[in-house]
C-alpha positions in Angstrom: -33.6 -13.1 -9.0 -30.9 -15.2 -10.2 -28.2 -13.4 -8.4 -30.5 -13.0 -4.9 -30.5 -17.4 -4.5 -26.8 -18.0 -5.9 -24.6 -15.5 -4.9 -27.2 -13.4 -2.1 -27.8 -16.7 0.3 -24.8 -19.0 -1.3 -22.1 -17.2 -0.3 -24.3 -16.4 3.4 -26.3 -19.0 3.7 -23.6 -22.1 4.1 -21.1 -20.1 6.3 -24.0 -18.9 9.2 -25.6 -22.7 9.4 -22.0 -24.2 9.7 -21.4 -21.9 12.3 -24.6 -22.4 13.8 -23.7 -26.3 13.3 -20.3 -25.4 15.3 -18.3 -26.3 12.3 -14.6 -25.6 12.4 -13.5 -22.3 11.0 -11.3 -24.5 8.5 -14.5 -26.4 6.9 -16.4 -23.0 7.2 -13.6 -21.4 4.6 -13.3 -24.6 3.2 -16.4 -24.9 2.2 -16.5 -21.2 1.1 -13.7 -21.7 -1.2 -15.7 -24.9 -2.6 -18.2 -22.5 -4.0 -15.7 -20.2 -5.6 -13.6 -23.1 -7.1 -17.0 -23.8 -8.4 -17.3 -20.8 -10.0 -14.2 -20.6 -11.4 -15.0 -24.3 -13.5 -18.2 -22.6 -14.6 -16.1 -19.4 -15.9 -13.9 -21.4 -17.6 -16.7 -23.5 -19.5 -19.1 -20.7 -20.2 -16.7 -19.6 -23.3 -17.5 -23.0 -24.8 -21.2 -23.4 -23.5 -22.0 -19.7 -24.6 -20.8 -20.3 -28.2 -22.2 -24.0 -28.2 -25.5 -23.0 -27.0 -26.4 -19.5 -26.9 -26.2 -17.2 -24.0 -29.9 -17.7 -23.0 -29.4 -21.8 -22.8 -26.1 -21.4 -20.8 -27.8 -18.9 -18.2 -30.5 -21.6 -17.9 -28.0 -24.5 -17.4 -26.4 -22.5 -14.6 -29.4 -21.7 -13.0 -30.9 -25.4 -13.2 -27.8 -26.3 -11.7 -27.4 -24.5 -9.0 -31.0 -24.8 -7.9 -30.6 -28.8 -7.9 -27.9 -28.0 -5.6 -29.1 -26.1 -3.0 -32.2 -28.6 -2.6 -30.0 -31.4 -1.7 -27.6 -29.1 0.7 -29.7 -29.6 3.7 -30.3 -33.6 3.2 -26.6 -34.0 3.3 -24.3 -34.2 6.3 -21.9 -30.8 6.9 -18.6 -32.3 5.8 -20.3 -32.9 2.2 -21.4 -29.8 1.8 -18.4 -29.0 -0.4 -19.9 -30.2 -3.3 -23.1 -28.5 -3.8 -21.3 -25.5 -2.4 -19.5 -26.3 -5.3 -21.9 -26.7 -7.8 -24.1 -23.7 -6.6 -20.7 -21.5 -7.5 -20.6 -23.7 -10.8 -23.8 -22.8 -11.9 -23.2 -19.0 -11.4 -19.7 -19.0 -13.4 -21.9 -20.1 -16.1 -25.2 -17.7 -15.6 -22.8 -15.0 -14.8 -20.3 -14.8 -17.9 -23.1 -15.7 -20.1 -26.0 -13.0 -19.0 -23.4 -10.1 -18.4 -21.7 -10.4 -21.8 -25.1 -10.6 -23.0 -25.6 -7.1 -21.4 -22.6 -5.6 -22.2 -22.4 -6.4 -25.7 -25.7 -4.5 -26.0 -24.6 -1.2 -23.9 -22.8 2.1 -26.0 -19.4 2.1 -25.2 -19.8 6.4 -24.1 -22.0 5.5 -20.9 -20.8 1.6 -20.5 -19.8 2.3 -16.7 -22.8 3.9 -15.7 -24.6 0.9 -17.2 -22.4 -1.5 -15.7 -22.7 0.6 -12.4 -26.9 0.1 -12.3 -26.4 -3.6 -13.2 -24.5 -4.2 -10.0 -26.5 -2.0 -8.1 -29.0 -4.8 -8.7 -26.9 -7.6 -8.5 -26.0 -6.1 -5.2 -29.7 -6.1 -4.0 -29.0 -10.2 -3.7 -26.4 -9.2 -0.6 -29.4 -7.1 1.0 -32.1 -10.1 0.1 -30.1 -12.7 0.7 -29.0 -12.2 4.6 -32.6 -10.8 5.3 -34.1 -13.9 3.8 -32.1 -15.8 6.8 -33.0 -13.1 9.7 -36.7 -13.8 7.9 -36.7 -17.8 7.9 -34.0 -18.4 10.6 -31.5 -21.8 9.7 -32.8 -23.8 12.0 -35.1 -25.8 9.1 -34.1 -26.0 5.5 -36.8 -23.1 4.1 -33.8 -21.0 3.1 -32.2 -23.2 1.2 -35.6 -23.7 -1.0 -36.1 -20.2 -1.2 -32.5 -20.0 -3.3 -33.5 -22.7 -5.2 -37.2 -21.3 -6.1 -35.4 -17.6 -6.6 -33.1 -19.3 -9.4 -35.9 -21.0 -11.2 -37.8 -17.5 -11.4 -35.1 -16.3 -13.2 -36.0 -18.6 -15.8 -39.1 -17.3 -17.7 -37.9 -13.3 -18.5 -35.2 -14.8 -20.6 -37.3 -16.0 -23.4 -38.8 -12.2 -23.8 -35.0 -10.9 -24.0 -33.6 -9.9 -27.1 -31.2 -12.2 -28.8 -28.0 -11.9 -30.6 -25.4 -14.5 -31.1 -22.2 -14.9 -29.2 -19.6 -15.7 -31.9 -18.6 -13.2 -34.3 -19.3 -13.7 -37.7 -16.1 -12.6 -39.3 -14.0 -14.8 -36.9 -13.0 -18.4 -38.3 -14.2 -18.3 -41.6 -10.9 -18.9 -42.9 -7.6 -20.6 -41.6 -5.9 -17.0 -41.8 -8.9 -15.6 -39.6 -8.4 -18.6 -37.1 -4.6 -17.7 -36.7 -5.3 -14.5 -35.9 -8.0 -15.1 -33.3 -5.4 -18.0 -32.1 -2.7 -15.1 -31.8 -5.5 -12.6 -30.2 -6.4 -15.3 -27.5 -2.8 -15.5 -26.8 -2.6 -11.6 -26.8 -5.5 -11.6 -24.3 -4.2 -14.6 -22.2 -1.2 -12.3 -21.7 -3.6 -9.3 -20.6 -5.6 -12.0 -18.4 -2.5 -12.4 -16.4 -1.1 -8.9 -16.2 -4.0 -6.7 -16.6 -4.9 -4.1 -14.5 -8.5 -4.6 -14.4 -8.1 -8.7 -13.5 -6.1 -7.2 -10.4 -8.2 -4.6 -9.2 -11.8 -7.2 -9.3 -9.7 -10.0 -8.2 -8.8 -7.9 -4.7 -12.1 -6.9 -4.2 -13.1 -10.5 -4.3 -10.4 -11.5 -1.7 -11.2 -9.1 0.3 -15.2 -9.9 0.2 -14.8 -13.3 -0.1 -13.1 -13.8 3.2 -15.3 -11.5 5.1 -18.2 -13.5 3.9 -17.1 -16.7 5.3 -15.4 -15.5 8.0 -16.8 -12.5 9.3 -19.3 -15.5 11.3 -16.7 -16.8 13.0 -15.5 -13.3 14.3 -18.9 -12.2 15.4 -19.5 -15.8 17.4 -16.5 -14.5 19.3 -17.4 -11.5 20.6 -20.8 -12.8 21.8 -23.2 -11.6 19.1 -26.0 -13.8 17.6 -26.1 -15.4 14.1 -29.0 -13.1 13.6 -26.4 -10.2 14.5 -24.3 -11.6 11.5 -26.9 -11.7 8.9 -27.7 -8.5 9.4 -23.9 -6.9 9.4 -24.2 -8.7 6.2 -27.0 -6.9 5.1 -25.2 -3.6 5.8 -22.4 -4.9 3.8 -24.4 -5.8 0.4 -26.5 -2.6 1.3 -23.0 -0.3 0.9 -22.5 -2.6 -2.3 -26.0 -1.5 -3.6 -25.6 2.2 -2.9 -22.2 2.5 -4.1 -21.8 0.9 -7.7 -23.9 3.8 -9.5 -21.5 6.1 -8.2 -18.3 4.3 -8.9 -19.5 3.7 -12.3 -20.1 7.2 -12.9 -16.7 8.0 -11.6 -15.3 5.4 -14.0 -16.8 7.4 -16.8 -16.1 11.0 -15.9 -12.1 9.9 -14.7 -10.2 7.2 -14.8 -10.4 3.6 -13.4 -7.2 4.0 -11.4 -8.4 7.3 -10.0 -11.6 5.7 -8.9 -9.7 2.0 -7.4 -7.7 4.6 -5.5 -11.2 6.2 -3.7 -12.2 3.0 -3.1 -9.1 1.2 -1.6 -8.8 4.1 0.9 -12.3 3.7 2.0 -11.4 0.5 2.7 -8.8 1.0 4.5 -10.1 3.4 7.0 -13.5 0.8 7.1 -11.0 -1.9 8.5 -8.8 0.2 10.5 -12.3 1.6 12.7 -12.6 -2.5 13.3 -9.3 -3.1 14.6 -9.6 -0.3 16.8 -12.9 -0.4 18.1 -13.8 -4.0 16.9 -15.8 -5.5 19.6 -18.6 -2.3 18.6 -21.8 -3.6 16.6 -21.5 0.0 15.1 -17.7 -0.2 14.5 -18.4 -3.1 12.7 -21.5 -1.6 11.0 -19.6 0.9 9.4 -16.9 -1.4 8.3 -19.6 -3.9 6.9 -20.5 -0.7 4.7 -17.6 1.1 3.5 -16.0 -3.0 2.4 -19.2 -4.0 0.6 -19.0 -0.6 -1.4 -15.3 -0.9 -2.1 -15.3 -4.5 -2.7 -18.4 -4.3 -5.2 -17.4 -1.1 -6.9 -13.7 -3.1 -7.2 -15.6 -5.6 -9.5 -17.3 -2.7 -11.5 -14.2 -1.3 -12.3 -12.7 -4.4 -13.5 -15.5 -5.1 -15.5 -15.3 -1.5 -16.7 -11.7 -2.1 -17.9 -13.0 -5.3 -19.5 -15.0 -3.4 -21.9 -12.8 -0.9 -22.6 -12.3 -2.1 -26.0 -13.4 -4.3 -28.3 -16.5 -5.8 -29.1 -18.0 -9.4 -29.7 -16.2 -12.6 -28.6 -13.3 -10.0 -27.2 -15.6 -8.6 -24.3 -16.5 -11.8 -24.0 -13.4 -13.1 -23.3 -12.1 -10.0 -21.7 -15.0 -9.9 -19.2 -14.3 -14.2 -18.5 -10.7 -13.3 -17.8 -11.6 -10.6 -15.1 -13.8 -12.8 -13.6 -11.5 -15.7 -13.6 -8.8 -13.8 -11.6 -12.1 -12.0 -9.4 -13.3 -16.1 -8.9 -9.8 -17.6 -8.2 -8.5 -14.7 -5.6 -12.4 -14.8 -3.7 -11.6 -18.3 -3.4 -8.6 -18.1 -2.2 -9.3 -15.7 0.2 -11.8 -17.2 2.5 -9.5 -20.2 2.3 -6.2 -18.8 3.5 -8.3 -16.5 6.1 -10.0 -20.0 7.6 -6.6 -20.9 8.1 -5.1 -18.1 9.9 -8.1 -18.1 12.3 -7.8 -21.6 13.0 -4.4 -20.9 14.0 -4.4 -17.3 15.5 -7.1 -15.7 16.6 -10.4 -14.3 14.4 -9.7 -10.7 15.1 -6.5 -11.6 12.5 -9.4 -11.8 9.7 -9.4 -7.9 10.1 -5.0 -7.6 9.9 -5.1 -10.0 6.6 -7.8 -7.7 5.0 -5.5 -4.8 5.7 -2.9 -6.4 4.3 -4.8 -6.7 1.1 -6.1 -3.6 0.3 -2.1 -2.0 1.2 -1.2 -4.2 -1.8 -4.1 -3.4 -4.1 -2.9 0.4 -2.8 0.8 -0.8 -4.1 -0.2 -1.8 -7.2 -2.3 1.6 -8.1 0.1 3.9 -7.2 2.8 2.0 -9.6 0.0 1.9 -12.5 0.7 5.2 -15.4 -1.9 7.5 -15.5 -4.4 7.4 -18.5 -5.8 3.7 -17.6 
């Protein structure tokens, strides 16, 4: 429920009513970018939050927050939009690292991808919800904006039957020679944060769908279809997101993460080279929407996969903030560079850049040793 008002309609929602608004493709990736920023500030506090107050309070923070935001969205004028966008994307950075290391910590390590896998495949029912709750209610009045707000406050009430368990490790800080070595283990993990293959793989994917999602409007406008014709290509694109992450997980588990990034990123490719052949086609497009929302989801998986590779406790926790910092910081940057280009080119480039992306995630796999 969460997931279907913050991430299903926030990362839709604001980009079709500024284009139906005839915003500027800038302000339309701006704004986009707003509510990844956000979500980076609220992956870089959850660590704190989570160990201040529990993962249940700092799911219910995020979700208060992000509900106040999208209530006051419609009162406000477009070009202050940023800030709500911004705290909608806050409030899921925290829900996000909270609830999933929550989950994690609780799944056996022997079928962690296939768990992982079903947990996106119903995160990824927000990208169906979410762009059918606008075909639905239209964004012409504010109703969808209330609906993400009511959808975020339903989350609220399962969390108090959940079981608990608390998110710092016992044997950690007890002593000063225990608080070195979790000092010189942050710094170890820092180090992975940066480097690590996981971070890389999640953080392309989110490039990659994070530009489509604010752009992919724009594109549409252009070759003459209807706002209604975006929501649902959007549909199709969190439907392939849904289907796919079992799979992909299962993959994960029976080979290897690079074997399965590989599968993905040339699906990809072949999703964005049937657009920029045949891109002015609602089923060229259709197909694209698909075989990216698969990839780009089942990316994330994967680095999440690799996040809980090993250890257990406060390390998945950090491991699975670090992944989704670099996933947060490269979605943002993504629709904002894309806005850009538009501006400046033409919106079929939109299509080239994504290309461009997934021939360096290709790059970077075929580089990596076997074995990860």
């Amino acid at each position: 429920m969460s997931q279907i008002g913050q991430f299903g309609l926030g990362t839709t929602l604001l980009p079709i009513v500024l284009e139906a608004r005839h915003a500027t493709p800038e302000l339309i990736g701006l704004t986009s970018a707003a509510f990844w920023f956000g979500m980076l500030g609220g992956l870089l506090a959850a660590g704190q939050l989570t160990r201040s107050l529990g993962y249940r309070n700092t799911v219910i923070l995020g979700l208060v927050v992000s509900a106040i935001s999208f209530v006051l969205i419609p009162t406000l004028e477009i070009q202050w939009w940023l800030l709500p966008s911004a705290l909608v994307g806050f409030g899921l950075g925290l829900r996000w690292i909270a609830n999933e290391t929550w989950l994690y910590r609780l799944s056996p390590e022997h079928a962690r991808g296939r768990i992982i896998g079903i947990h996106e495949t119903l995160i990824a029912i927000a990208s169906v919800a979410g762009p059918m709750i606008i075909v639905a209610l239209g964004v012409s009045k504010p109703s969808a904006f209330w609906v993400a707000a009511a959808a975020c406050m339903t989350a609220i009430p399962p969390l108090f039957i959940a079981s608990t368990i608390t998110a710092v490790d016992e044997t950690v800080a007890d002593t000063k020679q225990s608080s070195k070595h979790s000092i010189k283990k942050t710094l170890r993990l820092n180090l992975m944060f940066w480097l690590g293959l996981g971070g890389l793989i999640a953080g392309l994917g989110g490039w990659i769908e994070g530009s489509l999602l604010a752009l992919l409007p724009v594109y549409v406008g252009d070759i003459g279809l209807s706002s209604k014709d975006t929501a649902w290509l959007l549909t199709v694109l969190g439907i392939g997101a849904m289907v796919c992450q079992y799979p992909i997980g299962w993959l994960s588990d029976h080979k290897e993460v690079i074997y399965t990034a590989k599968l993905c990123a040339t699906f990809g490719m072949i999703a964005v080279i049937v657009v920029l052949v045949g891109g002015h086609n609602l089923s060229a497009l259709a197909i694209m929407a698909f075989l990216v929302g698969g990839m780009s989801g089942g990316l994330l998986t994967l680095g999440m996969v690799w996040a809980t590779l090993q250890g257990t406790g406060s390390e998945i926790t950090d491991r699975v903030r670090q992944v989704s910092i670099i996933y947060t910081t490269l979605s943002a940057l993504g629709p904002m560079c894309a806005g850009f280009i538009v501006s400046h080119t033409s919106s079929a480039s939109l299509f080239w850049q994504q290309l461009v992306v997934i021939l360096v995630l290709i790059t970077v796999l075929l580089i990596q040793p076997r074995g990860n």
